[in-house]
Every structure is written in structure tokens, then in C-alpha cells.
C-alpha positions, 0 to 999 in steps of 0.5 A, spaced: 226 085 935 220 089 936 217 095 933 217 101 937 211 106 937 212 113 941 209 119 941 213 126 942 216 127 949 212 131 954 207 125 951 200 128 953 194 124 952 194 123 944 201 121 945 201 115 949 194 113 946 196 112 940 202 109 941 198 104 945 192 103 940 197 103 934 201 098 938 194 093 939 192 094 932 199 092 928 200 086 933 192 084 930 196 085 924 201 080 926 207 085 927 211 084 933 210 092 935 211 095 943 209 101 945 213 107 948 214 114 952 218 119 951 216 121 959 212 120 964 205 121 962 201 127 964 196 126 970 189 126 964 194 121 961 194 117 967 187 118 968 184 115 962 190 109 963 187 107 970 179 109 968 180 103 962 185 099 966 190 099 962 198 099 963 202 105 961 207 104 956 215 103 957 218 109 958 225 109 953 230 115 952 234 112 946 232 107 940 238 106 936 237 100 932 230 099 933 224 099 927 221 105 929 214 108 928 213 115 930 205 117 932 202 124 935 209 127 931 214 128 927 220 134 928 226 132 930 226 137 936 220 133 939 222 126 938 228 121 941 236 123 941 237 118 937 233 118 932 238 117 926 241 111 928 234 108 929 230 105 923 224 110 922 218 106 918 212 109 919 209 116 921 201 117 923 201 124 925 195 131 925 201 135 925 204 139 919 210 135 916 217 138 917 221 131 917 225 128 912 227 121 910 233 117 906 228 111 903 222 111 902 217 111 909 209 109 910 207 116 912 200 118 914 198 125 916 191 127 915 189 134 918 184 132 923 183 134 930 187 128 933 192 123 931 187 118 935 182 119 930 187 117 924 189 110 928 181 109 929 179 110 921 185 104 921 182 100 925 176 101 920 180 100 914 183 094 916 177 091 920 179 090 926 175 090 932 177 095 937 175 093 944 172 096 950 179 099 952 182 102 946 176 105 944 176 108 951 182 111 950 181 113 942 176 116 944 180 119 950 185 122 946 179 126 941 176 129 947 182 131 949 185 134 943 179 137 941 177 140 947 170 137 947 170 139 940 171 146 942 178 146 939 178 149 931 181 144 929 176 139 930 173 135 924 167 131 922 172 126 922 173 128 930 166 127 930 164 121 928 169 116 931 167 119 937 159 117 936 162 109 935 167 110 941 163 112 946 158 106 945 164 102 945 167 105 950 161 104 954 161 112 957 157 118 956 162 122 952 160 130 955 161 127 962 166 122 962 171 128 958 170 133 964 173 128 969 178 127 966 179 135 964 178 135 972 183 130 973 188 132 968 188 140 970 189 140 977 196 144 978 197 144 985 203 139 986 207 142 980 213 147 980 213 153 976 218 149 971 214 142 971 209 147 968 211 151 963 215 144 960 208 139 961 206 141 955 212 145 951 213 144 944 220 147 941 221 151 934 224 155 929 222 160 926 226 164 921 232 162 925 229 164 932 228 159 938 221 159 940 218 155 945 211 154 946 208 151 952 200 150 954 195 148 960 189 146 961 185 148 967 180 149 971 182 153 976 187 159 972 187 163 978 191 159 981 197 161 976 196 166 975 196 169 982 204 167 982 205 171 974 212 174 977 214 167 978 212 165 972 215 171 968 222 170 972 222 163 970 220 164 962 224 170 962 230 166 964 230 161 959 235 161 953 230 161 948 228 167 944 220 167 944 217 163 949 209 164 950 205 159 957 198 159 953 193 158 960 187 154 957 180 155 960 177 151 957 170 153 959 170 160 957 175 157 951 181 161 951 188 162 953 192 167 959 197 168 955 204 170 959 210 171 954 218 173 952 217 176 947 215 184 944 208 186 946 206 189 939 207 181 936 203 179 942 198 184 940 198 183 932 198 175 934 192 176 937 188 182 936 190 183 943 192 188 947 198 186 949 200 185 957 202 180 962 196 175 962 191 177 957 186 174 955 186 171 948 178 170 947 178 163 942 185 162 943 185 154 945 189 150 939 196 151 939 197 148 932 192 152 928 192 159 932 199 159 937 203 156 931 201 159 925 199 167 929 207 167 932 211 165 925 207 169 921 209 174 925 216 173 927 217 172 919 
């Protein structure tokens, strides 16, 4: 039986791309492994999958008995149902650790921009080459992540295997990244729910329910001019924080549209708080959304 690799669902391009190039490298390794979903990948996901001409991975919705490796997360919340009746062996993740294990497990956790990032270093370490289109999509996923190393979450590291990837890939990194930005961020065809719940992360913090959603995109005005609506679906939903973060990443930061107080939107983010404010730096949900809100629900 196979080794199955996935990312968190509502998988984005870091999810589905490390689950693919780890599954390619521990298959070089000689270990029997497929890579998974746990959704449908997201139009910028597809864009690199069809660009380097590779197949999207196999979407599941249990893994009960299965060996298991977990990529781009490791919370419970994000990950399949049934988790505890599968195997879990390895974690290789950029996220802050929040699971824990009966036995001892593999774990790989770096504070780097991208799980991508880890995976390429692991090829290195275990010398193995990286063909044309796993360095495409590595090198996809590091773009995507870091936002064209806009991100604050980029690192040298980021940086770095960028350099390699991008003459194995074959690209010019700066042009390559805004097609696919352009390709992953057109929301024309998308309901209010489809967009709040594209990129959406579940939390708890200090017992509260709180979702944090995020897009990206070349066009805000397009959002923004059906705000009411959005706000309806939002505030409609059962949780007891939710804030949509509409990412422009040109003028790098984030229409934040949001059920919760206005004074935590102001002290999160230095703003003066109302329905579609501007919060000028803000891009990273991991460094600034997740952290800027538990410190101020806590």
C-alpha cells in the first residue's frame, strides 16, 4: 500500500506542489509514495500543473489505515477527517507546530517562506536530481508563497533555491510568476462562498472560532464593489471572528472585510478601522493575520 502525500485542504499551490515533488523524491528513494488533495487545486495551482505538464494529484476525502505524510500543514482542523485512524509518519511543513503524536515521527519544520523550499533542500541533501518540471513546480510554489519575495516571510533560503529552479525550470522567474498571479486571481467565476472559503484557514484562539480567509488579486475593485454581500455571507457564518484578507499584491497589502470588533481590527493593524480598510504591508497571513489577531483576542 502506498505512502499517501497531501496538503491542507482548500490545497493552494504550495499544497499541491509539495505534495507532488516530495512524492517524486521518495519514490527516487525507493519508497512507494502517491501524492494527494484534499480538494480540488485552485485555478494558480492548475496554471503551474498544466504549464510544466503535469498531472493533478488524486483527490481523497479519507485515509483511514494508510501511511501518511503530511506537507504545507499539520493542524488537525486543516487536514483529513480521519486522520486518527490513519498512520501519520512524516510532517514537512513552514507552518507553527500545533500537533502531536503517540510515537515518534519524522518531523521537518523550518521557518522558511514556503514548504517548497524545504522539499528543494531535501533533494539536495539526498542528491537527487530535480527534473524540468518538479523544479517548475518548487519553484512555483516559492513564488506563490512569498509573493515575488514581497512576502515577510521570505527568506534567503526562499531566495536561494529560486536561483537553481529557475534555470531548471527553464523561466524568467519575474515573468513566469505574473502569468500565473494573473491566471490564479481572476475571481470573475466564483461565488461569494467559493471566495471566501478559496484560501480559508480555521482557528482557536483562546477558545474562540476564528476563520481567516485570503485572495489574491489583480482586480480588488471586483470585490469590493459586492462588499454588502460579502459582509452578509461573513457575518452569517457560525464562527466567532472571521476576517476575508483581499491581497493586492502590487501595492502589497490587504482590503480586509471582517465579524469581529473594529477596535481589534484597529490595534491589529494600526488602522482605522472599517468595512474595506486598507491595511498597507499586510500579505502574510501566517506572520501578520495570525499572530496580529491571537494577540489581540488573547
Amino acid at each position: 500500500m502506498s505512502t499517501l502525500i497531501f496538503g491542507h485542504k482548500n490545497p493552494d499551490t504550495d499544497s499541491i506542489c509539495s505534495a507532488i515533488s516530495l512524492t517524486y523524491l521518495k519514490n527516487k528513494l525507493g519508497i512507494d509514495a502517491k501524492a494527494c488533495a484534499l480538494g480540488t487545486p485552485k485555478k494558480e495551482a492548475l496554471f503551474a500543473l498544466n504549464y510544466f505538464g503535469v498531472e493533478s494529484p488524486c483527490v481523497i476525502n479519507e485515509a483511514k489505515g494508510n501511511d501518511i505524510i503530511l506537507v504545507d500543514h499539520n493542524e488537525l482542523i486543516q487536514t483529513v477527517d480521519d486522520i486518527k485512524e490513519a498512520n501519520l509518519i512524516e510532517i514537512v511543513d513552514h507552518h507553527k507546530v500545533e500537533i502531536s503524536t503517540d510515537v515518534p515521527i519524522s518531523i521537518r519544520v523550518m521557518p522558511v517562506g514556503c514548504t517548497c523550499t524545504i522539499v528543494y533542500n531535501l533533494f539536495k541533501e539526498n542528491n537527487v536530481e530535480i527534473p524540468k518540471h518538479i523544479a517548475g513546480l518548487l519553484l512555483s510554489a516559492i513564488l506563490s508563497d512569498t509573493l515575488l519575495f514581497k512576502s515577510p516571510t521570505t527568506t534567503e533560503m526562499d531566495i536561494k533555491a529560486c536561483e537553481e529552479l529557475e534555470n531548471l525550470a527553464e523561466v524568467n522567474k519575474e515573468e513566469y510568476a505574473m502569468e500565473m498571479f494573473k491566471a490564479g486571481t481572476s475571481l470573475d467565476e466564483y461565488t461569494i462562498s467559493e471566495i471566501v472559503n478559496m484560501d480559508f484557514k480555521e482557528f482557536d484562539m483562546a477558545g474562540k472560532k476564528v476563520g481567516i480567509g485570503q485572495v489574491f488579486t489583480l482586480d480588488i475593485d471586483s470585490i469590493l464593489s459586492k462588499k454588502d454581500e460579502f459582509l452578509e455571507f461573513i457575518n452569517n457564518t457560525d464562527h466567532d471572528m472571521l476576517v476575508l484578507a483581499i491581497t493586492d499584491i502590487i501595492k502589497e497589502g490587504s482590503y480586509l472585510l471582517y465579524k469581529a470588533d473594529d477596535n481589534i481590527i484597529s490595534e491589529a493593524f494600526n488602522v482605522k478601522a472599517h468595512q474595506g480598510v486598507f491595511a498597507e504591508g499586510v500579505v502574510s497571513r501566517k506572520k501578520q493575520l495570525v499572530p496580529n489577531l491571537t494577540n489581540m483576542v488573547k
